[in-house]
N, C-alpha and C positions, 0 to 999 in steps of 0.2 A: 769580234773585238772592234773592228772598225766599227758596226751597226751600234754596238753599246757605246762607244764612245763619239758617236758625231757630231755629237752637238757641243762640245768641249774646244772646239778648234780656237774661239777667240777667251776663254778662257784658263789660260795654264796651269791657276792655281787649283780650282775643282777641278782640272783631270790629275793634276798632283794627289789631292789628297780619294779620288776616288781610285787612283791606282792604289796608293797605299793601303787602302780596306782590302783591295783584292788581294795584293801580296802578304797580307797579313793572315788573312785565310789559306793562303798556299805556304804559308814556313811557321803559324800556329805550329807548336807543337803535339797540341790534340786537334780535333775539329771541334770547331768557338761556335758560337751562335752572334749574330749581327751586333746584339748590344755589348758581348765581350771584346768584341774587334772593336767596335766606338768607341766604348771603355780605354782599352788600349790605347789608342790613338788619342785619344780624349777631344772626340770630334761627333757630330751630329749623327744621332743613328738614321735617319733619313738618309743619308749619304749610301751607309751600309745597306739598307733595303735598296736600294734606287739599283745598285749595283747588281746584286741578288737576282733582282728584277728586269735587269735588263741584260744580265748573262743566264737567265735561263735555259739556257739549251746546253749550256755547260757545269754551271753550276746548279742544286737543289739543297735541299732542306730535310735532315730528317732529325727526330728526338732533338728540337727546336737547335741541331746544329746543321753546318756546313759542310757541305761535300760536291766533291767532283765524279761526274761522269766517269772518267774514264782518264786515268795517268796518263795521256798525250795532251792535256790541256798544262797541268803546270808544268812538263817537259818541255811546249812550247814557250811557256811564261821565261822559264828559265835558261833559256838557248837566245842568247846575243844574237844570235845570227840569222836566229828562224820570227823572232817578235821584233826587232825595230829593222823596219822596209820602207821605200820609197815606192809607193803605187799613187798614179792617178796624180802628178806632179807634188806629189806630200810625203813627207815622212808621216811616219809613225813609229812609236816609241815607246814597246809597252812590255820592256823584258822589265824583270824585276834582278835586283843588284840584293843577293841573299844575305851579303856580308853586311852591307849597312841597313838590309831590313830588321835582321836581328841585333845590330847594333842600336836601333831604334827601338828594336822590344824591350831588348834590355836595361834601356832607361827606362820603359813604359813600366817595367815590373818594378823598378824601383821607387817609381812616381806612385804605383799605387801602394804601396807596400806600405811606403813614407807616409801618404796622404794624413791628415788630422783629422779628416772628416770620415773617411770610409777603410782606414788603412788599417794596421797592423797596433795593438795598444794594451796596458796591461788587463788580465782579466777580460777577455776580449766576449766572451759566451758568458760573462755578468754572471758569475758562480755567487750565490750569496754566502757561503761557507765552505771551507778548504778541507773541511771534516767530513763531507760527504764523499762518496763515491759516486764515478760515474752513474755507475745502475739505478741508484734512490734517487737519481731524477732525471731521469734520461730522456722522458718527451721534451720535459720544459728544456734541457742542456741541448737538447736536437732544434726545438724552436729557433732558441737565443744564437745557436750557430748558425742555420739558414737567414736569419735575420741580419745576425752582423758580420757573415762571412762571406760576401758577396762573391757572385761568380769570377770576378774579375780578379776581386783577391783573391779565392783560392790559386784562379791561375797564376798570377802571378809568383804567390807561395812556392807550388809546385813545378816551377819551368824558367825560372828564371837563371839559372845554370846551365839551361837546354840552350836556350840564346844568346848565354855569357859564352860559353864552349865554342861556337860560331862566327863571334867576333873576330876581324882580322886585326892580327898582331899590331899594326899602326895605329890602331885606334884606343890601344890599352891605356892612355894616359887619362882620359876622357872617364873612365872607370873608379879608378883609383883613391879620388877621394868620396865618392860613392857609396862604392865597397867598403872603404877603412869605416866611415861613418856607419854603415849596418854593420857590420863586425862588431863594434866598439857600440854600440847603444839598440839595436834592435835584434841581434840577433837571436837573444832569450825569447823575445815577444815570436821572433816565427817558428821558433821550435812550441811554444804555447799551443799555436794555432796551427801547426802542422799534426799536434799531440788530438786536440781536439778534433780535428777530420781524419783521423785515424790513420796517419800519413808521419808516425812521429819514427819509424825503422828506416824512413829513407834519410831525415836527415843528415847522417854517416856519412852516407852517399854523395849528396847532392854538395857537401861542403868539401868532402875530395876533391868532388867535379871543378871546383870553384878554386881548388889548390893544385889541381894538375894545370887549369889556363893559366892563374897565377905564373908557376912555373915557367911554362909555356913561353910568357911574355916577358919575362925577368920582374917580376913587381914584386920587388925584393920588401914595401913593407905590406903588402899583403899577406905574400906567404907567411911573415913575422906575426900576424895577427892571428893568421890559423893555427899556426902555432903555437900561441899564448893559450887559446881557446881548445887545442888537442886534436887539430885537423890540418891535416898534410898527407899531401899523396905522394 
């Protein structure tokens, strides 16, 4: 960690945001690949390689995703006590803080979710008729969804409850009208696009998820919207 990072000393802000791709690999909820994690972060994938690249011995690459060696590297990341030390008259400062990293994803899944340009919209796999069945066109319906359902979006689709769930209770306020705004005007578009990648039995699931934090936090008009919509845990 030292060796990856030394060259960062008179710069705070890129080891800020190169920490952030790493800890974003380490509390991902699946294993991303380098452009998922920029995506996320909505930051240069150079960053993300560079990182990759220079934590090699700990981190590698397989099926164009991320993985670790061996579970004593994020055990390290995430041990306050064992990642920020003073050697060699310097700190160093490289634990990751899980609560506000998924507090940060989980704006990231909403940012991309929202987006205009790559996000969540109606008719999203450009069906030209509502009378056909999946199967009478299932290359071109497979095409039109690897085209417009980006990897970042599907993440986001699919884990964005995994990172709501993880959020500490102080920071529920930050959420709130977020949430209320997908609830009340996107919600249909992601059950669409959960339908379409074949992921449409969790959404049940995943909008308890989102009504047990609710709970959880007292967000008393959120729960009222899952509630409107027939989702409460």
């Amino acid at each position: 960690m030292r060796e990856a990072f030394s060259d960062l000393d008179d710069d705070p802000e890129l080891l800020s945001a190169r920490l952030s791709i790493l800890h974003t690999f380490l509390c991902s909820a699946e294993r991303i690949s380098t452009s998922v994690a920029a995506s996320l972060l909505d930051t240069d994938i150079n960053i993300a390689c560079i990182i990759l690249e220079n934590l090699h011995s700990v981190l590698y690459v397989q099926d164009s995703k991320v993985y670790w060696y061996h579970a004593s590297f994020p055990d390290f990341i995430f041990s306050h006590a064992r990642s920020n030390f003073h050697v060699d008259n310097k700190d160093f400062r490289f634990s990751c803080d899980a609560a506000g990293q998924n507090s940060l994803l989980t704006h990231a899944c909403f940012r991309i979710m929202n987006s205009k340009e790559n996000g969540l919209r109606f008719n999203i796999a450009n069906i030209k008729s509502s009378y056909l069945l999946d199967g009478e066109h299932a290359e071109e319906l497979r095409e039109n969804i690897n085209k417009n359902i980006l990897p970042v979006l599907r993440y986001a689709c699919f884990h964005w409850t995994h990172h709501l769930a993880s959020v500490a209770d102080g920071n529920n306020g930050l959420f709130r009208d977020v949430i209320s705004n997908f609830l009340q005007i996107r919600v249909l578009l992601w059950i669409e696009a959960m339908n379409l990648l074949g992921q449409s039995g969790d959404c049940s699931y995943l909008l308890r998820n989102a009504g047990g934090w609710a709970s959880k936090v007292q967000a008393i008009p959120l729960i009222s919207s899952l509630q409107l919509i027939g989702f409460t845990s």
